[in-house]
N, C-alpha and C positions, 0 to 999 in steps of 0.2 A: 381541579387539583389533581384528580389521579393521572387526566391525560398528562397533566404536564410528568408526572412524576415518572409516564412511561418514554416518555418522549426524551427525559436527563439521562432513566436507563441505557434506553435505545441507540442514546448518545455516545455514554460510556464505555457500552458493549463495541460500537463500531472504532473507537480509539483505542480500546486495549488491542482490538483484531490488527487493526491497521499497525498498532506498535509489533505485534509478534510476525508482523512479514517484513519489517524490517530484521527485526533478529533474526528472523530465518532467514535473511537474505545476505546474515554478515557484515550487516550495516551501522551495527548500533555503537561504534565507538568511533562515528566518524561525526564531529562538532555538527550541531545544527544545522548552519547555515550552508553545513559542503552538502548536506542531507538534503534540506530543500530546493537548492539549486538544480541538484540531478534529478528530482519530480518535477522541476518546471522544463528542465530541457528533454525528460522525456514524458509530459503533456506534449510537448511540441512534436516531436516525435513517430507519437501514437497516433498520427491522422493519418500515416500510412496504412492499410489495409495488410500489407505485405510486413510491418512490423509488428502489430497485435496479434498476427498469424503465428511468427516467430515467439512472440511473448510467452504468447499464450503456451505455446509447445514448451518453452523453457521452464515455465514458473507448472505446469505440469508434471514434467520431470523432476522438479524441486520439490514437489509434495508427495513426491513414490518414496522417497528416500528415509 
């Protein structure tokens, strides 16, 4: 019982995180489905080496701010 209990935490914690980099990201008044659609096209994306490089350097500059 208690694993599962850390497990729903653990759960909870990674979807609040996950919702507040949308908000930081300026995302959050755009309807679900435009929302999900740009994480599946940038899943597709991300198998570049040369794009997660980029990412990464952006979404770091976003969190100095």
């Amino acid at each position: 019982m208690l694993k599962r209990n850390e497990e729903r935490k653990r759960d909870a914690r990674e979807k609040i995180q996950l919702g507040g980099l949308v908000i930081k990201a300026g995302l959050s008044d755009l309807p679900s489905n435009v929302l999900l659609g740009l994480l599946i096209e940038a899943r597709e994306r991300i198998r570049d080496p040369d794009v997660i490089e980029r990412m990464a350097r952006l979404g770091d500059k976003e969190f100095k701010k």
